[in-house]
DRENDRENBA-140732 format. One line per 4 residues: number of its first residue (from 0); their letters; for each residue x, y, z of N, C-alpha, C. Coordinates in pm, whole numbers. Layout:
# DRENDRENBA-140732
NUM	a	X:Y:Z:X:Y:Z:X:Y:Z | ...
//
This chain:
# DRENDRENBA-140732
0	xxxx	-7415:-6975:16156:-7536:-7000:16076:-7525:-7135:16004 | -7415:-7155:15961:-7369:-7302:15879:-7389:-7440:15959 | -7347:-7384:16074:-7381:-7499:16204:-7531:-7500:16232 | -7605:-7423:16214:-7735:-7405:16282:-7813:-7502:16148
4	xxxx	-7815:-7437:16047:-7869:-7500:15944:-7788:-7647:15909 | -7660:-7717:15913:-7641:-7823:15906:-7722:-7913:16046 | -7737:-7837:16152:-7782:-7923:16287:-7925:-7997:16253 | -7994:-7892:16205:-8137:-7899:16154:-8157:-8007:16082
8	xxxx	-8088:-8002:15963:-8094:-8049:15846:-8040:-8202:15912 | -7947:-8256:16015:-7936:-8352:16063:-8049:-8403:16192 | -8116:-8269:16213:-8202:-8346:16297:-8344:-8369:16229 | -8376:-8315:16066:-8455:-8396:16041:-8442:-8511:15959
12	xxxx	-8318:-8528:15893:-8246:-8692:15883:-8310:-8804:15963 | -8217:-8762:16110:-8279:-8856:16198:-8424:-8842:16225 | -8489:-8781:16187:-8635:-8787:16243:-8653:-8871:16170 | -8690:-8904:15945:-8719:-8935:15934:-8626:-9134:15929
16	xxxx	-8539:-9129:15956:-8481:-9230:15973:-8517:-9299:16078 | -8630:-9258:16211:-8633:-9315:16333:-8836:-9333:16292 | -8831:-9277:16188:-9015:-9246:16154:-9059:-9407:16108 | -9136:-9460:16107:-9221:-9598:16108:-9312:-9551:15977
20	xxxx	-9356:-9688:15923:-9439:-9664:15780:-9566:-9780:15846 | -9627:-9746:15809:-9793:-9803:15804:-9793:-9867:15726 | -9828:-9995:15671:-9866:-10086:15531:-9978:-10139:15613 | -10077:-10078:15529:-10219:-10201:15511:-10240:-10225:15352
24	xxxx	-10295:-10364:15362:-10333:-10403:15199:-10446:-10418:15275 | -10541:-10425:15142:-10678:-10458:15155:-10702:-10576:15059 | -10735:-10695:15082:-10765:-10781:14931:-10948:-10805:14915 | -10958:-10708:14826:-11140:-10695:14847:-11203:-10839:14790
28	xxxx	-11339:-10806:14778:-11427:-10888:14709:-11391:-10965:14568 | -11309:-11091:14580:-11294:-11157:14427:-11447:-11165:14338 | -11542:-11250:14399:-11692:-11267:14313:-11676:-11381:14268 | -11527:-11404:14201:-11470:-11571:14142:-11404:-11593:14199
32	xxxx	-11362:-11752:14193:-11284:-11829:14284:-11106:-11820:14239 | -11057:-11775:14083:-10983:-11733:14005:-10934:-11589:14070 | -11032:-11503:14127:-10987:-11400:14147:-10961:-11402:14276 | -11028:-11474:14363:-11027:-11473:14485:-10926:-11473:14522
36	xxxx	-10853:-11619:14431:-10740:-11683:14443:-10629:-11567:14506 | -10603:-11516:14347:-10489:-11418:14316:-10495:-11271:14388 | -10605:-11238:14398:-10639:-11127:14479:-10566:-11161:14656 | -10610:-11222:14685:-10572:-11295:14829:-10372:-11367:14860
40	xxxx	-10370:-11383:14695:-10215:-11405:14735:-10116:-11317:14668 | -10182:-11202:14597:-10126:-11067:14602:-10136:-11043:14727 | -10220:-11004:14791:-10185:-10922:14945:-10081:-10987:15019 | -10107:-11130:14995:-10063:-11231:15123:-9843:-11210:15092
44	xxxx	-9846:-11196:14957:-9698:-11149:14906:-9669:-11019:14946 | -9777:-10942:14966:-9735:-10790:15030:-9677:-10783:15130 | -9782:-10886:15204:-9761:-10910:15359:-9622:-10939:15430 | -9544:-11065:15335:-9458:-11116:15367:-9305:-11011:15333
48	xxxx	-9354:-10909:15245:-9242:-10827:15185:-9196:-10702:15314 | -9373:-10660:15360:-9397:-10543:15442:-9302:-10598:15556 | -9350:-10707:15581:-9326:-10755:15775:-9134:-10762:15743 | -9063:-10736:15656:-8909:-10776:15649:-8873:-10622:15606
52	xxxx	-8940:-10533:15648:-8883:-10421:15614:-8898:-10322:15792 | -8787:-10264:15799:-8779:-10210:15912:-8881:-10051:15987 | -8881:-10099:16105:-8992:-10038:16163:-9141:-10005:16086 | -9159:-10130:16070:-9296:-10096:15993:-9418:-10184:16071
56	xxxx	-9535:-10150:16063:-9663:-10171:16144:-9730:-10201:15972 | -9726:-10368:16032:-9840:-10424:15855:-9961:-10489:15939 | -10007:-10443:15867:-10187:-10483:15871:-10239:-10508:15710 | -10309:-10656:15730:-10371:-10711:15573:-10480:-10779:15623
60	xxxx	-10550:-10756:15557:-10686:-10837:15535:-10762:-10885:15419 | -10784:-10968:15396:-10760:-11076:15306:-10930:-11181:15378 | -11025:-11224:15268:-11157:-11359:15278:-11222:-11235:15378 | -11299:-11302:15479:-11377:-11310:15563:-11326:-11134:15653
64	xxxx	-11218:-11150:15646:-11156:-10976:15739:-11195:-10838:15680 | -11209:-10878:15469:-11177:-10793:15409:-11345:-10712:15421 | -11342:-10638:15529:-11504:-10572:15522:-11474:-10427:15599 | -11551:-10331:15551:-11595:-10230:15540:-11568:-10182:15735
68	xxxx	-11625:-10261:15779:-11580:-10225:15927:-11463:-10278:16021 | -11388:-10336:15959:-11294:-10385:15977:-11145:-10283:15945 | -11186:-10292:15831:-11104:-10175:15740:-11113:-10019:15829 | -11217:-9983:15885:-11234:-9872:15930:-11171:-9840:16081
72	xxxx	-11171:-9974:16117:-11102:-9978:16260:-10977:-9990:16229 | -10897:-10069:16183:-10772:-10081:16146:-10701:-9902:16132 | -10812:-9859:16018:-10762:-9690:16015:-10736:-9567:16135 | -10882:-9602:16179:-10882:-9543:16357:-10784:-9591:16413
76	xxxx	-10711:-9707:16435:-10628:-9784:16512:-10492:-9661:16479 | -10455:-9675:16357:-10351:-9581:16304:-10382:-9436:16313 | -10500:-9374:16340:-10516:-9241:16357:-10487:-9205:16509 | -10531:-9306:16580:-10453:-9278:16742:-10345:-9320:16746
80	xxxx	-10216:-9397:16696:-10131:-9432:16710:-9994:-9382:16617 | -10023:-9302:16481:-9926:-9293:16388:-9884:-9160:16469 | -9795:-9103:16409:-9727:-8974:16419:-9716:-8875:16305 | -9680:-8769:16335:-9690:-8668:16172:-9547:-8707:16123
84	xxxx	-9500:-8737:16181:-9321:-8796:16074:-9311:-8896:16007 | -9440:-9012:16032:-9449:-9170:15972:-9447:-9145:15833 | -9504:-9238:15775:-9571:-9273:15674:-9681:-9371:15647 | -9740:-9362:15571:-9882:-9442:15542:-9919:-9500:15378
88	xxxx	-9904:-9642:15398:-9909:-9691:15211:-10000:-9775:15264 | -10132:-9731:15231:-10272:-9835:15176:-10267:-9880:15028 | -10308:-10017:15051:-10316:-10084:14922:-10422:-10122:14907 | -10495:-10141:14764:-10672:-10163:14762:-10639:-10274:14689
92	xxxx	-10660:-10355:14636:-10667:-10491:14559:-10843:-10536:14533 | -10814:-10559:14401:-10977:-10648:14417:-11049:-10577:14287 | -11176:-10542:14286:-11281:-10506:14263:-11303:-10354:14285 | -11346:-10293:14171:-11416:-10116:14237:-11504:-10152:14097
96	xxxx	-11625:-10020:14175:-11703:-9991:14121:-11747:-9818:14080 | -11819:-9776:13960:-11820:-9620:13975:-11946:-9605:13888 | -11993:-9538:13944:-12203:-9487:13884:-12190:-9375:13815 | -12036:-9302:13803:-12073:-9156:13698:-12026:-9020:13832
100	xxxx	-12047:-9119:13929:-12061:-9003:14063:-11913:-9039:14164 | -11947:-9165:14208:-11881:-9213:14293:-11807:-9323:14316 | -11716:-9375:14323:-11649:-9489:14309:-11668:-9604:14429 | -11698:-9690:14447:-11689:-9799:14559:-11603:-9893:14591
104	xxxx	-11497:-9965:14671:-11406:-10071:14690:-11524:-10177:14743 | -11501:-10258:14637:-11580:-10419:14636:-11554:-10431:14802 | -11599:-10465:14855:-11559:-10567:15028:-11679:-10638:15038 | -11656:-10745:15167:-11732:-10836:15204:-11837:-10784:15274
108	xxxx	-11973:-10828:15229:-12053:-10700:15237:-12062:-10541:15237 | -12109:-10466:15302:-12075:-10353:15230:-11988:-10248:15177 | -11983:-10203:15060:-11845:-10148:15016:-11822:-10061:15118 | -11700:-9965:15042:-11655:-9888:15092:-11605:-9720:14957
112	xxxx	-11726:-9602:15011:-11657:-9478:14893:-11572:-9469:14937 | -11502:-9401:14771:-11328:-9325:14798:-11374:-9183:14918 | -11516:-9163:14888:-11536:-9047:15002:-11533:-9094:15145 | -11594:-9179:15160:-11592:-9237:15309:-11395:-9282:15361
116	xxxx	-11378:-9306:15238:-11228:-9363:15231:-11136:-9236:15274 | -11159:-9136:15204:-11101:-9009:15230:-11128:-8956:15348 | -11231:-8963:15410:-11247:-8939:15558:-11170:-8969:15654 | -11176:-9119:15649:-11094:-9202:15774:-10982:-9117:15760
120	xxxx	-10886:-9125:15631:-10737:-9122:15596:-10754:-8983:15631 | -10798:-8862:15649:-10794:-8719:15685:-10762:-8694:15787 | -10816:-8828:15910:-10812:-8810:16020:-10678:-8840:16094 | -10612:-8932:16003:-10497:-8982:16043:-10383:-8928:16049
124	xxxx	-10283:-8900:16141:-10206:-8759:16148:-10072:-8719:16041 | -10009:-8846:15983:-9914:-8908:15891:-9916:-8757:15779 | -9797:-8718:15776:-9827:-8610:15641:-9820:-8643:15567 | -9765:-8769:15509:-9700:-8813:15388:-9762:-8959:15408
128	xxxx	-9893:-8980:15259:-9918:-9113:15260:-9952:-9119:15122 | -9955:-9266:15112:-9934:-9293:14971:-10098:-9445:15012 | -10186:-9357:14873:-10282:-9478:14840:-10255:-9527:14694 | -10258:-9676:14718:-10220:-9716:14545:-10382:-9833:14567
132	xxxx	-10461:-9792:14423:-10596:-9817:14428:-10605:-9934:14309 | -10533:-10063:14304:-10520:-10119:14166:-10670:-10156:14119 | -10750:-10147:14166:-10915:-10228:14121:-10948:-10175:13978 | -11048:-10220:13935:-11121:-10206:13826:-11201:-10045:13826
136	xxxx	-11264:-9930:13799:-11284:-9865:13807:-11208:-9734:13905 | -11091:-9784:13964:-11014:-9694:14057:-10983:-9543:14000 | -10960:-9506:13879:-10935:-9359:13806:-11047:-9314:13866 | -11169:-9344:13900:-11277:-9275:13990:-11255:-9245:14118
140	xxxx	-11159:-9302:14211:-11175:-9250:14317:-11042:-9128:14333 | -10993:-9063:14198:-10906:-8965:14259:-10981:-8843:14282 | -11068:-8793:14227:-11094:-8706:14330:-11116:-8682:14460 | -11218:-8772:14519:-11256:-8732:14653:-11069:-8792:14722
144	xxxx	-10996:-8872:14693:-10891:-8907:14779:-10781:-8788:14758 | -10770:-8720:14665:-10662:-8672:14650:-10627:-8555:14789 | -10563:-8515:14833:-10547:-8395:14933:-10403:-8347:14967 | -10366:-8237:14985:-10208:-8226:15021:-10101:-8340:15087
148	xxxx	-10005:-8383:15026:-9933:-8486:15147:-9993:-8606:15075 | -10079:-8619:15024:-10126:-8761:14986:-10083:-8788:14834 | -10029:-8910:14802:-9999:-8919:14696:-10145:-9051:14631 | -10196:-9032:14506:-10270:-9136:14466:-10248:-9194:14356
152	xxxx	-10226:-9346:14331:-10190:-9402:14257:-10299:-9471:14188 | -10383:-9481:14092:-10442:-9572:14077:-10447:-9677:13854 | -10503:-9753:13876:-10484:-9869:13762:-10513:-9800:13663 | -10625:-9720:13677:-10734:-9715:13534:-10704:-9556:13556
156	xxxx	-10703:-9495:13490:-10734:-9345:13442:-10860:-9310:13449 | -11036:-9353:13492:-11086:-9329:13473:-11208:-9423:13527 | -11357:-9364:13607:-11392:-9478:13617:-11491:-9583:13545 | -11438:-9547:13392:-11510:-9592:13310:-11465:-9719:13252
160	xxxx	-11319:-9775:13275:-11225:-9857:13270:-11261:-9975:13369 | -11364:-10040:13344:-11405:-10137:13458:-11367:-10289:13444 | -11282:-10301:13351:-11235:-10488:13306:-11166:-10487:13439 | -11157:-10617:13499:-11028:-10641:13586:-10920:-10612:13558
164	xxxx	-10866:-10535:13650:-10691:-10523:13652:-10588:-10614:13640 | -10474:-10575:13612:-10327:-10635:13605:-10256:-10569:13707 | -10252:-10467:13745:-10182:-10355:13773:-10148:-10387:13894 | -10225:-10507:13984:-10200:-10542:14097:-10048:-10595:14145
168	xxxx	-10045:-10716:14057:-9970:-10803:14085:-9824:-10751:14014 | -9810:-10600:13912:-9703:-10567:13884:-9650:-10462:13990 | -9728:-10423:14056:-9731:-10347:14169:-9643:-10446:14285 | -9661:-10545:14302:-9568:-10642:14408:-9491:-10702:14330
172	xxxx	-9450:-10709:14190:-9340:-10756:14163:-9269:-10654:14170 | -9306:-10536:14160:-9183:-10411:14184:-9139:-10408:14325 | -9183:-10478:14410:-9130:-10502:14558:-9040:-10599:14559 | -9047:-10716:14449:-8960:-10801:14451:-8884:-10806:14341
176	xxxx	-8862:-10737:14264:-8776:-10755:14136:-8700:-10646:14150 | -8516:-10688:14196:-8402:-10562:14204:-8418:-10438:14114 | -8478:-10452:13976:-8467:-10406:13852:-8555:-10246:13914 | -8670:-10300:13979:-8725:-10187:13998:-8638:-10070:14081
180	xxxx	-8590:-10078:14114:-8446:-10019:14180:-8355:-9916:14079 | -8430:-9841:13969:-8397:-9815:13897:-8236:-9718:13965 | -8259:-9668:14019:-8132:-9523:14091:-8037:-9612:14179 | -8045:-9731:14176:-7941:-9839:14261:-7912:-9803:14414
184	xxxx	-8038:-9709:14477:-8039:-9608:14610:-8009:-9749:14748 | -8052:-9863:14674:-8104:-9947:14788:-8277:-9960:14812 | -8329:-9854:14803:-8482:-9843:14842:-8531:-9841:14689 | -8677:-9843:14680:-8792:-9870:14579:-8883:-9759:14639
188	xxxx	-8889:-9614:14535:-8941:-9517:14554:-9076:-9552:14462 | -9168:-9505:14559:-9316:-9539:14496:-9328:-9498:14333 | -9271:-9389:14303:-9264:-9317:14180:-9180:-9473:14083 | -9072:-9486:14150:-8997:-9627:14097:-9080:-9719:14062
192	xxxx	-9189:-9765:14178:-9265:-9883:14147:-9389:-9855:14099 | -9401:-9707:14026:-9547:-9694:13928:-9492:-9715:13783 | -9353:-9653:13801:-9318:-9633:13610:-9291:-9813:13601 | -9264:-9929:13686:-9218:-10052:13658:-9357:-10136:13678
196	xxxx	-9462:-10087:13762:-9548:-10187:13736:-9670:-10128:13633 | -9642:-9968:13584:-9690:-9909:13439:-9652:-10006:13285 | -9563:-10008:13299:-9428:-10053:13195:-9500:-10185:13162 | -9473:-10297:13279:-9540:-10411:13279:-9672:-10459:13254
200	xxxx	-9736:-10372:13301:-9872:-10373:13252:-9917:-10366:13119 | -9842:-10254:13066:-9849:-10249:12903:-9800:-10356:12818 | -9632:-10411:12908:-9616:-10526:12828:-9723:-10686:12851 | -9826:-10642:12961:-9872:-10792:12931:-10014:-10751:12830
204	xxxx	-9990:-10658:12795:-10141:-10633:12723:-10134:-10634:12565 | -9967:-10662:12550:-9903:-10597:12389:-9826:-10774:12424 | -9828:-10861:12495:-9779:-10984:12486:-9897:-11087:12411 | -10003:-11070:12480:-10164:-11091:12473:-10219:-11045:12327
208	xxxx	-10142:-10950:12288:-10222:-10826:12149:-10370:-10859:12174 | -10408:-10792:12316:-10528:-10732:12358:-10511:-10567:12332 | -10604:-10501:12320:-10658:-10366:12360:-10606:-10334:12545 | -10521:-10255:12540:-10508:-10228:12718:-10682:-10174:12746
212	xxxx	-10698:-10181:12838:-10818:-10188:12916:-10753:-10096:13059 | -10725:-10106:13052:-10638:-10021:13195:-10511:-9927:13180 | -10540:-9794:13219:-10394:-9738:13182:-10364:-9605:13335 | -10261:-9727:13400:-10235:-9647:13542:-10163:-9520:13545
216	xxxx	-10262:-9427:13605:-10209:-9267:13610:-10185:-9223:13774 | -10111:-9141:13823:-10061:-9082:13962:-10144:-8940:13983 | -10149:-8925:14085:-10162:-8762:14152:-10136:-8766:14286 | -10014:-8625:14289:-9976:-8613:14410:-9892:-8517:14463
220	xxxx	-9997:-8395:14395:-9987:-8281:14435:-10138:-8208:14534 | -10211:-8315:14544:-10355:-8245:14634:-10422:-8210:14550 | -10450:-8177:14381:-10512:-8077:14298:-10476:-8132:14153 | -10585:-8087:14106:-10563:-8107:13957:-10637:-8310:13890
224	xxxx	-10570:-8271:13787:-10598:-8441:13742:-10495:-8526:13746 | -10532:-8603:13704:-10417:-8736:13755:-10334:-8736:13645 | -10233:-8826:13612:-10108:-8838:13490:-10032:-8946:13491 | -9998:-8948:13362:-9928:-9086:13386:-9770:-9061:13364
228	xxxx	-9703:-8947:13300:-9554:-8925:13343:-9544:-8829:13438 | -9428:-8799:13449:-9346:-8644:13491:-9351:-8541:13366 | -9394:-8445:13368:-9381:-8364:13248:-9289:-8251:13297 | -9194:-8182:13189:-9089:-8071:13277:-9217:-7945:13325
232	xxxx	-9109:-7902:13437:-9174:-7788:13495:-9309:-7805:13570 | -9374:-7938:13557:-9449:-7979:13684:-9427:-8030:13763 | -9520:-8026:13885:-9496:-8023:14030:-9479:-8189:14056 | -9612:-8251:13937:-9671:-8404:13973:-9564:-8503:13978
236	xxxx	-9525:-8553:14058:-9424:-8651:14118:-9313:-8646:14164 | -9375:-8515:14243:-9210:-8463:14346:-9238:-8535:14489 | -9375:-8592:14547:-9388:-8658:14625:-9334:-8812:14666 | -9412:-8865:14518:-9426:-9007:14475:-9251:-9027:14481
240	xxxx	-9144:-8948:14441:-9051:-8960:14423:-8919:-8984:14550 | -9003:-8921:14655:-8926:-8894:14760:-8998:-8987:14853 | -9091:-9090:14844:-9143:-9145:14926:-9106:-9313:14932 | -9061:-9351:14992:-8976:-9521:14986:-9090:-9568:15015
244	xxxx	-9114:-9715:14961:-9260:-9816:14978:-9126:-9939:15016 | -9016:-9919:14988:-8928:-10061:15065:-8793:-10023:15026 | -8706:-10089:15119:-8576:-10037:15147:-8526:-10220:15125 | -8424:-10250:15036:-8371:-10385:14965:-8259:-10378:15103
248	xxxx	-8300:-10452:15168:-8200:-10499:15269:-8254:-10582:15364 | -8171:-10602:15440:-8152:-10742:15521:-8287:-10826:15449 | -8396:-10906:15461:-8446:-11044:15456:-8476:-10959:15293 | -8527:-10843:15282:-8599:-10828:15099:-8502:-10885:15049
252	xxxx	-8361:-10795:15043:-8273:-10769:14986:-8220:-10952:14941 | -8202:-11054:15015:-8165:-11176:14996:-8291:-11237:14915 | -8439:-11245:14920:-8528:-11285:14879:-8527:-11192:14705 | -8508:-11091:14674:-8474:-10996:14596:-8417:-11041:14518
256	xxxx	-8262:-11106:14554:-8161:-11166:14452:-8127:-11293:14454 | -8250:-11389:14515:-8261:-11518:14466:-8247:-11577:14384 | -8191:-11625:14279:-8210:-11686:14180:-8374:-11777:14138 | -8367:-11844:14257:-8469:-11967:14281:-8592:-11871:14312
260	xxxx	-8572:-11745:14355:-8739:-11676:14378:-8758:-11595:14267 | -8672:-11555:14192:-8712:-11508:14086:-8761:-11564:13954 | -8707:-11717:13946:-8779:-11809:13882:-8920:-11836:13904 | -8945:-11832:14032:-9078:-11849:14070:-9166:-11735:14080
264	xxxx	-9098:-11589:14057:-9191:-11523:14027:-9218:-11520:13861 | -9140:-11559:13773:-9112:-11532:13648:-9278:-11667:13607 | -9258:-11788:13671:-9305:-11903:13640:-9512:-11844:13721 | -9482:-11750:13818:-9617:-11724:13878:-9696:-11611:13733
268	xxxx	-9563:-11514:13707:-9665:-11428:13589:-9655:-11500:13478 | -9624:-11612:13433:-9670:-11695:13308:-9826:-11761:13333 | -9814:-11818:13462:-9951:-11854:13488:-10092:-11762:13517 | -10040:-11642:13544:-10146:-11563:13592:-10185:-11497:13430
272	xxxx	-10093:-11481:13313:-10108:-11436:13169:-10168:-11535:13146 | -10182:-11638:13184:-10217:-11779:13062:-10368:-11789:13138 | -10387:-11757:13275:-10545:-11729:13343:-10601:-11655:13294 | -10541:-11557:13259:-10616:-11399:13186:-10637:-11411:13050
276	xxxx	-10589:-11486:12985:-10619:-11553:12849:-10692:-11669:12796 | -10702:-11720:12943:-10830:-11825:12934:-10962:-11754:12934 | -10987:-11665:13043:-11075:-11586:13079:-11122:-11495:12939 | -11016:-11470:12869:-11049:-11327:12700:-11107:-11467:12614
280	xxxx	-11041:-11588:12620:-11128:-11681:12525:-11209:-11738:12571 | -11283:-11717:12713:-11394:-11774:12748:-11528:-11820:12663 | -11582:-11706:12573:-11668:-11714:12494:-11683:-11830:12339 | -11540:-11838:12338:-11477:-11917:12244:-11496:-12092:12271
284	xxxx	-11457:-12098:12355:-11425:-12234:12444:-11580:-12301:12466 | -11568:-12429:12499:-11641:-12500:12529:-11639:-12530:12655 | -11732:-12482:12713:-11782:-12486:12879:-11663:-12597:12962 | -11703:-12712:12976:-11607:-12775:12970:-11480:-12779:12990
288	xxxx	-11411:-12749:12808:-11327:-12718:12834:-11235:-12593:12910 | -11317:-12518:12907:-11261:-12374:13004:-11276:-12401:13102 | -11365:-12455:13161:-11322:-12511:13344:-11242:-12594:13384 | -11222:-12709:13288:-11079:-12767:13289:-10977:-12696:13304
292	xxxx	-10953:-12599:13168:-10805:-12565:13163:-10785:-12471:13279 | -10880:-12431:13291:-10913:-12269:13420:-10839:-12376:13545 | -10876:-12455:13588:-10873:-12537:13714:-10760:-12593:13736 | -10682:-12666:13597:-10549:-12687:13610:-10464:-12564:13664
296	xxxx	-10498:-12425:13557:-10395:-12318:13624:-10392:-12318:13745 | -10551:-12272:13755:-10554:-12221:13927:-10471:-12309:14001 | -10420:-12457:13981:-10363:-12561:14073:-10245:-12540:14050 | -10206:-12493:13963:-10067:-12468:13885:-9998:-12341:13939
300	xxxx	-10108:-12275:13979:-10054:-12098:14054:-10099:-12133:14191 | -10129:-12238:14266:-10155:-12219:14412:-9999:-12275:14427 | -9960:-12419:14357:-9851:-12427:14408:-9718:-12380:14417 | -9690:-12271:14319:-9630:-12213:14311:-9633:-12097:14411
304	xxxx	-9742:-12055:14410:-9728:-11982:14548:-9735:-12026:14713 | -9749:-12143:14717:-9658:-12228:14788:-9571:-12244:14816 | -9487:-12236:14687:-9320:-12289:14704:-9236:-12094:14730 | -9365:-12015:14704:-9316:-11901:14724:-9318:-11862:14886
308	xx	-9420:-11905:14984:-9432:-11862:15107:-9329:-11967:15171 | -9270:-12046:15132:-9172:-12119:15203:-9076:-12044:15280
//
């Protein structure tokens, strides 16, 4: 019996050790050229993190791709092709919207509901997938997304929380910053990279002494409401916990403990705080001068993310 149950228990090891992960980002509708920016080179940093992690199938779309039917094929593409042993991490970036009823992902021309959204992803055979929804109104789309096997991550608690997000870009520094690595496993468990790009978020809102505007909560038990810890004796983040979004080895793992890339991520979130603080004193400023200073950043954060895709 000891043999029978150790055999098992090694043959679903290797299953999920031989299983492939899905990464699509989505970088929706900026509206500004500021957001466009950063929206587009958040994904484009996803991109480069996803494609260095093993057996994985990345798909991003980003300007002119990021649309409603595009997005839908990409999903179909993975509903004939994934397996029930994979995994599946959609990323939303951008813009959402919510009427009281229903939530929408900004895209290039027409959006996209978390209901229509929940459809595709139903169809797809993956038991275990993880949606992380950073947009502006995203706490709206956990209901219709939530379902067994699916874990949902999103920015706002609510979809009444409609300022632009942060939550994005702390979300991919937890792909690139060792720290998030809290259990020293080697891998970055999604649960890992909500409590580190949670954490962060709060600290850029208490750096700023703004009002948070955004406060990212999980669900991922199929049921119930969303949350923002582990509380004892609940179920909520026994998924999130067991599910890897990146494994620190071979190309992460060296890009990870750069010296020189971690400067440049350190030097990218000074500029993207000092954008978001141009933007809170907009009203303040003299026309003028806010398109000036706005224009220097933006030149100031392209090249840096420049010296980052090198």
């Amino acid at each position: 019996m000891k043999r029978m149950v150790l055999g098992l228990l090694l043959a679903v090891a290797s299953l999920r050790c031989h299983a492939a992960v899905y990464y699509i980002t989505v970088a929706g509708l900026g509206g500004e050229p500021d957001y466009e920016q950063r929206f587009t080179a958040n994904a484009k940093d996803l991109d480069k993190v996803y494609h260095g992690a093993a057996a994985a199938h990345v798909v991003t779309l980003t300007g002119n791709d990021a649309t409603r039917a595009k997005l839908t094929d990409v999903l179909n593409d993975v509903a004939r092709n994934a397996k029930p042993e994979d995994d599946l991490v959609l990323i939303l970036i951008g813009h959402g919207s919510f009427d009281g009823e229903e939530y929408k992902f900004n895209l290039v021309g027409p959006d996209l509901s978390a209901t229509e959204l929940a459809t595709l992803l139903d169809k797809i055979p993956v038991k275990r997938q993880l949606v992380v929804n950073t947009t502006s109104a995203s706490g709206g789309s956990v209901v219709a997304l939530q379902r067994q096997g699916r874990a949902v991550i999103t920015a706002t608690k609510t979809g009444t929380e409609k300022n632009a997000t942060a939550f994005a870009r702390y979300w991919l520094q937890a792909m690139q910053d060792p720290a998030a690595d809290t259990d020293k496993s080697g891998s970055v468990s999604a649960m890992e990279a909500f409590v580190y790009a949670d954490r962060k978020t709060a600290e850029f809102y208490s750096s700023q002494k703004r009002l948070a505007t955004e406060h990212p909560v999980f669900e991922d038990t199929g049921k119930g409401e969303a949350v923002r810890t582990i509380t004892q004796g609940s179920r909520e983040g026994a998924l999130l916990s067991t599910l890897t979004v990146l494994r620190l080895d071979g190309g992460n793992a060296a890009i990870a403990n750069d010296p020189a890339h971690q400067a440049l991520l350190t030097k990218k979130e000074e500029l993207e705080r000092k954008i978001d603080q141009l933007k809170y004193e907009k009203a303040a400023m003299e026309p003028g001068e806010y398109k000036q200073a706005l224009t220097a950043a933006l030149l100031d954060l392209a090249k840096v993310q420049q010296e980052m895709e090198k």
